[in-house]
Backbone as CSV, one residue per row, in Angstrom:
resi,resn,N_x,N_y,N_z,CA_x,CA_y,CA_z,C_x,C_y,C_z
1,UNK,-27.350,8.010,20.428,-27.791,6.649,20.246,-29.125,6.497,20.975
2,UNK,-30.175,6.126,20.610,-31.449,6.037,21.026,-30.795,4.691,22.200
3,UNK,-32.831,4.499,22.928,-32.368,3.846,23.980,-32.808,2.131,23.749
4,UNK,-33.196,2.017,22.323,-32.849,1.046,21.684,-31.656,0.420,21.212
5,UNK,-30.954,0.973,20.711,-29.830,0.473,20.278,-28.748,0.391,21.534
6,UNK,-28.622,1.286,22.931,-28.376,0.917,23.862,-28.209,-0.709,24.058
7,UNK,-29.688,-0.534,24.447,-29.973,-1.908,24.785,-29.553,-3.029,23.749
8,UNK,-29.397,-2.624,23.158,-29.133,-4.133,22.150,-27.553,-4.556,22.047
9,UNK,-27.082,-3.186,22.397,-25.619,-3.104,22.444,-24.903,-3.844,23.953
10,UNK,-26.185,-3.383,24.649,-25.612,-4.027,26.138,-26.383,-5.314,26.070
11,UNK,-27.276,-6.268,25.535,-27.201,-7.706,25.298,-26.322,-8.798,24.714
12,UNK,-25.600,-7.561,23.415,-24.410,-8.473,23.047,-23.344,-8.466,24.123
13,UNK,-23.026,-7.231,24.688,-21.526,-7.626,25.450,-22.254,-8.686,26.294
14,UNK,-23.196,-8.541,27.316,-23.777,-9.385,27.762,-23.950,-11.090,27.518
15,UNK,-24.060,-11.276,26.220,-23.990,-12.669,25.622,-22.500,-13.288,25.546
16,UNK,-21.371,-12.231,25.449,-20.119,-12.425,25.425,-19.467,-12.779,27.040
17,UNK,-20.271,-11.902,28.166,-19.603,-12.255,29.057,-18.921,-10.867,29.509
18,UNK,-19.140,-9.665,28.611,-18.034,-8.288,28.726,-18.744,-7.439,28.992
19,UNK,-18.507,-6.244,29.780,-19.238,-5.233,30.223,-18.986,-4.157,28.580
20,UNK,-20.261,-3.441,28.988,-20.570,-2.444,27.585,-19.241,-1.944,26.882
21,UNK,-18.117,-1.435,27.822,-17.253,-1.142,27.901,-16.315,-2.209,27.176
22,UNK,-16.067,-3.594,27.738,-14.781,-3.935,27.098,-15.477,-4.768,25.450
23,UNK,-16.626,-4.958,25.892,-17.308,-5.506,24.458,-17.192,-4.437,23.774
24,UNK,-17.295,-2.813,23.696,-16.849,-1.900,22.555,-15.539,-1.723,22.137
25,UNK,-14.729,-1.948,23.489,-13.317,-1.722,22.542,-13.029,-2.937,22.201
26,UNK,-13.391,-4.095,22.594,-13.009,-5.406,21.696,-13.803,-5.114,20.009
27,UNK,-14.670,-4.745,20.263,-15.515,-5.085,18.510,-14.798,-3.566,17.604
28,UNK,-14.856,-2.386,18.479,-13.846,-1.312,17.439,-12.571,-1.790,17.014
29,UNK,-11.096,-2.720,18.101,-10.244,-3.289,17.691,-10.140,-3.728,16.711
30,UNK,-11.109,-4.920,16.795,-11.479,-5.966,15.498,-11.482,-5.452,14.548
31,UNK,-12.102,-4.163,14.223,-12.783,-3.399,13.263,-11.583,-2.812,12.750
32,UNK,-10.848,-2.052,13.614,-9.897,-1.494,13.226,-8.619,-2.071,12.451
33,UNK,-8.090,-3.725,13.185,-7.618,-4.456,12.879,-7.737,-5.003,11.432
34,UNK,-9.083,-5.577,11.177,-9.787,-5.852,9.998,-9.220,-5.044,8.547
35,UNK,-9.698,-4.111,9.459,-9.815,-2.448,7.806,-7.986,-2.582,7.747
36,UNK,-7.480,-2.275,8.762,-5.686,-2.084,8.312,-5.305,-3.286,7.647
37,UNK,-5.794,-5.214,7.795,-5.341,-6.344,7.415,-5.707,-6.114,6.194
38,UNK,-6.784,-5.247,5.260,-7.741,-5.532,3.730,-6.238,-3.848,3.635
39,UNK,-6.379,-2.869,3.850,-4.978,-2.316,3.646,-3.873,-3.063,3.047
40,UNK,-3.457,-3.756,4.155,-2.348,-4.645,4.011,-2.438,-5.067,2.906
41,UNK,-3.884,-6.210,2.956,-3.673,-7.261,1.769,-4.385,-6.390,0.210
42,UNK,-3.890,-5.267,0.004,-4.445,-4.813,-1.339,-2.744,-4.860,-1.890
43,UNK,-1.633,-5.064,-1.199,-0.631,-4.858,-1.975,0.301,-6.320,-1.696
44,UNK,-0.452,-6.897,-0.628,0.229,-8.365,-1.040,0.143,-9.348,-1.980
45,UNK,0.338,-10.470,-1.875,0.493,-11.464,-3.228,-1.373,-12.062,-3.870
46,UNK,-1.795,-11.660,-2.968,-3.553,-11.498,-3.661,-3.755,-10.603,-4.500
47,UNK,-2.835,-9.463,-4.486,-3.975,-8.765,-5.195,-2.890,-8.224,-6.531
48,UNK,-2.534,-9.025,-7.590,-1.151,-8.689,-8.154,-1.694,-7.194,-8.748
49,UNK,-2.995,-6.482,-8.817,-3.320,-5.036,-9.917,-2.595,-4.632,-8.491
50,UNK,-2.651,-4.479,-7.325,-2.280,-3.465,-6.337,-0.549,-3.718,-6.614
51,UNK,0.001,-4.627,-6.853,1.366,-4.972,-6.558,1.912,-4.189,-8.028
52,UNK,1.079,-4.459,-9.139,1.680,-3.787,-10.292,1.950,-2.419,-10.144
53,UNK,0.405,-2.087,-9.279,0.809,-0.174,-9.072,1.748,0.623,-8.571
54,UNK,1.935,-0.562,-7.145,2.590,0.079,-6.520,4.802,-0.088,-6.603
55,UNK,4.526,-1.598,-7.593,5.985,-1.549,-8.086,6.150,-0.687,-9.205
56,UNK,5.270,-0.280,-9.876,5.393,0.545,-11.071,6.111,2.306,-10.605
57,UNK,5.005,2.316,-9.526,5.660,3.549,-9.248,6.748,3.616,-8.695
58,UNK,7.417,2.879,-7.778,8.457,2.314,-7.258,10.049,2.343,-8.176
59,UNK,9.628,1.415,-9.300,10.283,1.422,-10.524,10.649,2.617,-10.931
60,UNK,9.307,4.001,-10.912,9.405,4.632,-12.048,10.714,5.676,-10.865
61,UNK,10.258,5.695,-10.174,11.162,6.953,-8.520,12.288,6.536,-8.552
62,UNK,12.545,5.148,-8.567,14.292,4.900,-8.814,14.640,4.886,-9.570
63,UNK,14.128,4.753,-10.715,15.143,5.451,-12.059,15.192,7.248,-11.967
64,UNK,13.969,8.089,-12.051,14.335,9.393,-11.938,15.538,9.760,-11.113
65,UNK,15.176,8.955,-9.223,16.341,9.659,-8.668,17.743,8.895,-9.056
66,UNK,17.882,7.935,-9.738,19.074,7.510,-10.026,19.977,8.536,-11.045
67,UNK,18.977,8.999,-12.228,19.338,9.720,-13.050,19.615,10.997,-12.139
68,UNK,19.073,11.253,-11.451,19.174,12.846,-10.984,20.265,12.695,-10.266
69,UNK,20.360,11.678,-9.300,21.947,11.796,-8.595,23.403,11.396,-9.262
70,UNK,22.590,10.511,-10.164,24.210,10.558,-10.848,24.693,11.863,-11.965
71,UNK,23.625,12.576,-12.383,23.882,13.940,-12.984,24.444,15.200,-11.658
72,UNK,23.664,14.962,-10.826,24.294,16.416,-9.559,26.082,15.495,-9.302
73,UNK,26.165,14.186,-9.226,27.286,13.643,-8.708,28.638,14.220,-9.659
74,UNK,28.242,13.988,-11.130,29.021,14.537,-12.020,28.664,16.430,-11.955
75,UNK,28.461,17.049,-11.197,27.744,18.395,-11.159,27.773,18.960,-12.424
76,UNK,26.654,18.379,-13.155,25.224,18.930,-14.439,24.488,19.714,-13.471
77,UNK,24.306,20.409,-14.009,22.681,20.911,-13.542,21.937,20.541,-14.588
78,UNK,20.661,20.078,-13.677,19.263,19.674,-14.300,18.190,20.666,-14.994
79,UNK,18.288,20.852,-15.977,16.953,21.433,-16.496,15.635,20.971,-16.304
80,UNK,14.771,21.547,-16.489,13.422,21.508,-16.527,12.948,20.503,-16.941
81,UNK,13.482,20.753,-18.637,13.345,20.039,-19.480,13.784,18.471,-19.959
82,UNK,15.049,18.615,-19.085,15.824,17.421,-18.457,14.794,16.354,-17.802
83,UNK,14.329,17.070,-16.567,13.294,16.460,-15.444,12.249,16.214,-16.388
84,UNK,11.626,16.680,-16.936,10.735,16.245,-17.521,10.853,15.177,-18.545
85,UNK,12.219,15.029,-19.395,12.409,14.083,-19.964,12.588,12.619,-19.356
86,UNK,13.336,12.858,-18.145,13.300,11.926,-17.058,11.799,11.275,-16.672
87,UNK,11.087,11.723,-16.312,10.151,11.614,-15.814,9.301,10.643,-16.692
88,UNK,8.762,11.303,-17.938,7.978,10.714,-19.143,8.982,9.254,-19.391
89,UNK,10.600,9.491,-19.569,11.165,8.325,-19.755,10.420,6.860,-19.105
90,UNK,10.588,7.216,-17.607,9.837,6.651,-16.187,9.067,5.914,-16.106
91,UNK,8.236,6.887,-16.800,6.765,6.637,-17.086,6.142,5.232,-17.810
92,UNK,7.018,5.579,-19.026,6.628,4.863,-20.039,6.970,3.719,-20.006
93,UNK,8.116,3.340,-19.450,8.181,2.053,-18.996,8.165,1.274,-17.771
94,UNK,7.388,2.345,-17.147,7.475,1.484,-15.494,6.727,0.082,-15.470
95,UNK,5.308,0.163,-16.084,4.566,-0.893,-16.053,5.490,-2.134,-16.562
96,UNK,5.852,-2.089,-17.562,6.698,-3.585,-17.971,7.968,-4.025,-17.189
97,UNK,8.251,-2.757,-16.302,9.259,-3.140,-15.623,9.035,-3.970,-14.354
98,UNK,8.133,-2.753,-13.984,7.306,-4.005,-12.725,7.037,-5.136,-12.791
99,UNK,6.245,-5.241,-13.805,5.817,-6.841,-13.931,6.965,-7.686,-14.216
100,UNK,8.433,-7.475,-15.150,9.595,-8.256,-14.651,9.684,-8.542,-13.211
101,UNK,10.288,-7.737,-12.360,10.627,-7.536,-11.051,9.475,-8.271,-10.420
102,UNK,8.227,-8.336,-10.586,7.283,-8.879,-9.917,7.698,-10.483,-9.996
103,UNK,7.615,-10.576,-11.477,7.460,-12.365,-11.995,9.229,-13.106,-11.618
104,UNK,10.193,-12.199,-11.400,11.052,-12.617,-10.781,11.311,-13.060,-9.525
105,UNK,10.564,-11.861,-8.782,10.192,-12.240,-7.255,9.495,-13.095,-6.905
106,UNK,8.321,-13.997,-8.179,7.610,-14.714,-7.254,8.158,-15.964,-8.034
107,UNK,8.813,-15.863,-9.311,9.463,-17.161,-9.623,11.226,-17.669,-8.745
108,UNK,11.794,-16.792,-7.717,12.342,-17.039,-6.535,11.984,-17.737,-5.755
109,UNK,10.366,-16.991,-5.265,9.620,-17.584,-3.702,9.046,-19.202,-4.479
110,UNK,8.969,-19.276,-5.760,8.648,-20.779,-6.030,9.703,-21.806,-5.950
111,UNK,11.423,-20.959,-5.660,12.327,-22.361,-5.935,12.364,-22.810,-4.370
């Protein structure tokens, strides 16, 4: 860090009242805090494309492992071809499933 930006760094803690020291880990906190809260809020009720993705895939994992454990429960063995049918099944309808499960959940949080 040049001995410019030093200085400019030690006028702000300075204007705050904080030595170089606690004015950096207060403003990295923040920072850090910040970036994990926009994390957070990519899958909360702002952002319904993040909520579709991530119930979609959600959707699609509990049907595969549902199918898969209730086939080992009855002891099938799973083919390949099985799993893969599973899977594409999954697939293909996760998106519309989500968005049920979504519009249910938030027509709940409205009663």
């Amino acid at each position: 860090m040049s001995e410019e930006e030093f200085a400019r760094l030690e006028t702000r803690a300075r204007e705050r009242g904080l030595t170089l020291s606690e004015w950096c880990r207060e403003t990295l906190l923040t920072s850090v805090n910040s970036h994990e809260e926009k994390t957070f809020n990519l899958f909360s009720t702002g952002d319904a494309t993040g909520q579709q993705a991530l119930m979609a895939e959600l959707v699609a994992l509990r049907a595969i492992l549902l199918n898969v454990l209730f086939k080992q429960a009855k002891g099938e063995p799973l083919t390949a071809e099985e799993m893969q049918r599973l899977i594409d099944r999954a697939d293909s309808d996760k998106l519309r499933k989500a968005r049920e499960r979504l519009d249910q959940a938030s027509g709940s949080k409205a009663s």
